[in-house]
C-alpha positions as a Python dict, from the first residue, in 0.01 Angstrom:
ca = {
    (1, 'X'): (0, 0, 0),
    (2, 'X'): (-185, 25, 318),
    (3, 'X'): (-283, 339, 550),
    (4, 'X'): (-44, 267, 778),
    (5, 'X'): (266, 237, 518),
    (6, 'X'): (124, 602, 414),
    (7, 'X'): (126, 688, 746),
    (8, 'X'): (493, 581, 823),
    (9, 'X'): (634, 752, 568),
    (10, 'X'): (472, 1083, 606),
    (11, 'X'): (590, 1060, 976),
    (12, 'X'): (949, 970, 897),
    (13, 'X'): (954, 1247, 613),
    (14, 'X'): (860, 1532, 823),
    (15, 'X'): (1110, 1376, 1107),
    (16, 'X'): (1413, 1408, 807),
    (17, 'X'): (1294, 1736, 741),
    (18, 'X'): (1265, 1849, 1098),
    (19, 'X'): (1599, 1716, 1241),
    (20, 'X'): (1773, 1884, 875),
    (21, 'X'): (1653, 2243, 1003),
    (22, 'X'): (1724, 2225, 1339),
    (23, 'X'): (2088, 2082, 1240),
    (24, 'X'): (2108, 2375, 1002),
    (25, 'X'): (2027, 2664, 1282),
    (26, 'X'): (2243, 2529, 1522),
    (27, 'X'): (2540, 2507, 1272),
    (28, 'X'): (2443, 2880, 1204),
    (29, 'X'): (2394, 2973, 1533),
    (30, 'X'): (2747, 2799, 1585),
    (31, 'X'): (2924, 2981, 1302),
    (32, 'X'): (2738, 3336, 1394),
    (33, 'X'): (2890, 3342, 1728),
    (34, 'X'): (3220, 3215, 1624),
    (35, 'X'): (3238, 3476, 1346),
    (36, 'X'): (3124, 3772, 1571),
    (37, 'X'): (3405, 3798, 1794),
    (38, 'X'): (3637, 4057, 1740),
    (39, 'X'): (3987, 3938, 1707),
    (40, 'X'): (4247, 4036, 1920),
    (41, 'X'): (4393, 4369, 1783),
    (42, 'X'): (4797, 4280, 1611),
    (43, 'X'): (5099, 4444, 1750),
    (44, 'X'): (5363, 4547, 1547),
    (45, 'X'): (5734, 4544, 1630),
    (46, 'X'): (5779, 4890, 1488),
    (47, 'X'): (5453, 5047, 1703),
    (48, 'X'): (5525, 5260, 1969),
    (49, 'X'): (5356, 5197, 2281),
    (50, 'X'): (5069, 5391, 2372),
    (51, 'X'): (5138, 5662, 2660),
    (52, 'X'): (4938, 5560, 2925),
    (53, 'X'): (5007, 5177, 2885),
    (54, 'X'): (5414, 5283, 2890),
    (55, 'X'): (5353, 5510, 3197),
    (56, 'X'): (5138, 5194, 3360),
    (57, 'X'): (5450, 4982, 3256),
    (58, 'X'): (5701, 5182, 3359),
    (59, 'X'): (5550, 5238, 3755),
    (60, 'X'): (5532, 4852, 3744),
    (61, 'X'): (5822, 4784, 3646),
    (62, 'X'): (6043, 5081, 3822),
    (63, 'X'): (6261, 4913, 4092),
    (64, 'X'): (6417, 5138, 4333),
    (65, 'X'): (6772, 5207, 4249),
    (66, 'X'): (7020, 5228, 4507),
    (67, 'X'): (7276, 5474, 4281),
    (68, 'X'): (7166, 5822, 4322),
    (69, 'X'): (6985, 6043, 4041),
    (70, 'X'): (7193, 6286, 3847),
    (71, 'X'): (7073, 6558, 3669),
    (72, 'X'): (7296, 6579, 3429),
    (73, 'X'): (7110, 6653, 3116),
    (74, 'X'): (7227, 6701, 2828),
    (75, 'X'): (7189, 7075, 2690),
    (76, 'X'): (6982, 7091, 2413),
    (77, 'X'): (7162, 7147, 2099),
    (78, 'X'): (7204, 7534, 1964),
    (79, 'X'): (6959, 7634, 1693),
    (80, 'X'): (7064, 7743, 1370),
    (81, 'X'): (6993, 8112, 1273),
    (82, 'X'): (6635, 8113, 1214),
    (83, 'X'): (6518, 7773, 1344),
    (84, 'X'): (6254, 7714, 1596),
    (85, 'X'): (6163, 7449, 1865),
    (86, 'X'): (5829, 7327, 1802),
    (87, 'X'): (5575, 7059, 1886),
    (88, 'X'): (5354, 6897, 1619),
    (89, 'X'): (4976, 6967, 1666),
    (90, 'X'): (4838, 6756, 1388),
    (91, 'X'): (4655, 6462, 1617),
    (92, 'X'): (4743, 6181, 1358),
    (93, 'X'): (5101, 6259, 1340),
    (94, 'X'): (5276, 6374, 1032),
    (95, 'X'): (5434, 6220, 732),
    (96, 'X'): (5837, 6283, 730),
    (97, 'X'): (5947, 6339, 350),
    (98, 'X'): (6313, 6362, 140),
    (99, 'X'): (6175, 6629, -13),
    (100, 'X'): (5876, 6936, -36),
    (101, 'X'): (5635, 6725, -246),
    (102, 'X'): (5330, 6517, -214),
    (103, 'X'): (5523, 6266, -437),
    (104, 'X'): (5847, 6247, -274),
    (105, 'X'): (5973, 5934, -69),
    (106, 'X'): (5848, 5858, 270),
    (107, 'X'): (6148, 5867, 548),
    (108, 'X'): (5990, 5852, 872),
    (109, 'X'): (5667, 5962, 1109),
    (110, 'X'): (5659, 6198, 1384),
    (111, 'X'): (5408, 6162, 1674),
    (112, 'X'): (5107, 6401, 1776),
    (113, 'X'): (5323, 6638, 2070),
    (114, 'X'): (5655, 6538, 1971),
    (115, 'X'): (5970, 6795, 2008),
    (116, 'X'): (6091, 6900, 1646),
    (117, 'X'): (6330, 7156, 1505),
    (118, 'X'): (6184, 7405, 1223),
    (119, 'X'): (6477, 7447, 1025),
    (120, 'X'): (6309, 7642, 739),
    (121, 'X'): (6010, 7710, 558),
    (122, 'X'): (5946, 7737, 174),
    (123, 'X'): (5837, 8052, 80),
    (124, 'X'): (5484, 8002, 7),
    (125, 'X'): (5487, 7790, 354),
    (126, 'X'): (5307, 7503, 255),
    (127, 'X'): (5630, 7328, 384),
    (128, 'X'): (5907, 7301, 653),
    (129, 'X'): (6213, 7143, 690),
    (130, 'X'): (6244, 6972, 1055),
    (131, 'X'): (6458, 6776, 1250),
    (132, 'X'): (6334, 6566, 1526),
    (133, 'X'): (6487, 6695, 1830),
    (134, 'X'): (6522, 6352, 2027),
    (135, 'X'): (6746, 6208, 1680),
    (136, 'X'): (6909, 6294, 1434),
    (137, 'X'): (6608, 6191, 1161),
    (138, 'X'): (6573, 6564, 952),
    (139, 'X'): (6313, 6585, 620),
    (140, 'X'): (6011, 6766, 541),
    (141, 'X'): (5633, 6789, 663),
    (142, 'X'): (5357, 6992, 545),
    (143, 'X'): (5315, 7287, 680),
    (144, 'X'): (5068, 7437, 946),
    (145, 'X'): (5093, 7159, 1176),
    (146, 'X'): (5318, 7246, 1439),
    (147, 'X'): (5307, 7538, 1692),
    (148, 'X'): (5594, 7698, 1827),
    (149, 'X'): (5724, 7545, 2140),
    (150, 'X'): (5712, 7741, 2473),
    (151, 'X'): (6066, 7883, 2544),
    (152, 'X'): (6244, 7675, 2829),
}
């Protein structure tokens, strides 16, 4: 074995070792950035569109109609004795249930400012019955999380 054959294959062993690394960090590098990027964020079919992105749609979208505007509301529906309008102050929204427990089965959601109906309260108040005054979807919520709506 000469010098030279020594000398060969120290040189090609560090060149293996060298091009291995830098292959390594640039897969990593590769892989880093691919992994790093936030995915786009899922819509759901049963999501309600955010305000501002439904008012944004809706002046886009608004043609000028030719038929005049009525203003034929409907009249709001007549309270039962001892039922309130209200508006729900709890920024998450609230949890409609079938019945006054923790337990009880899930029925629907109401939204953070949305009209409701207090129908009644239990007596120690920790619930109230509602009804949702846009449909016809009635249960229970937990209490303290609406505010009495301002009399129109």
């Amino acid at each position: 074995m000469s010098f030279s054959g020594i000398f060969k294959f120290i040189v090609g062993f560090l060149l293996a070792i060298v091009l291995l690394t830098g292959a390594s960090v640039a897969a990593a590098l590769y892989f880093a950035a691919k992994l790093s990027a936030l995915p786009e964020r899922p819509t759901f079919p049963n999501e309600k569109p955010s305000s501002q992105s439904a008012i944004a749609k809706s002046k886009s979208t608004a043609k000028p109609s030719a038929e005049p505007v009525s203003n034929d509301t409907p009249a709001p529906k007549p309270l039962e004795p001892g039922a309130y309008r209200a508006l729900v102050t709890q920024p998450i929204g609230l949890i409609l249930r079938d019945s006054p427990t923790r337990d009880s089965n899930r029925i629907g959601g109401i939204a953070y400012k949305e009209k409701l109906v207090v129908l009644e309260d239990t007596p120690d108040k920790q619930w109230q019955r509602v009804r949702v005054e846009d449909g016809d979807l009635e249960g229970w919520i937990k209490g303290g999380n609406t505010e009495p709506a301002e009399a129109q």
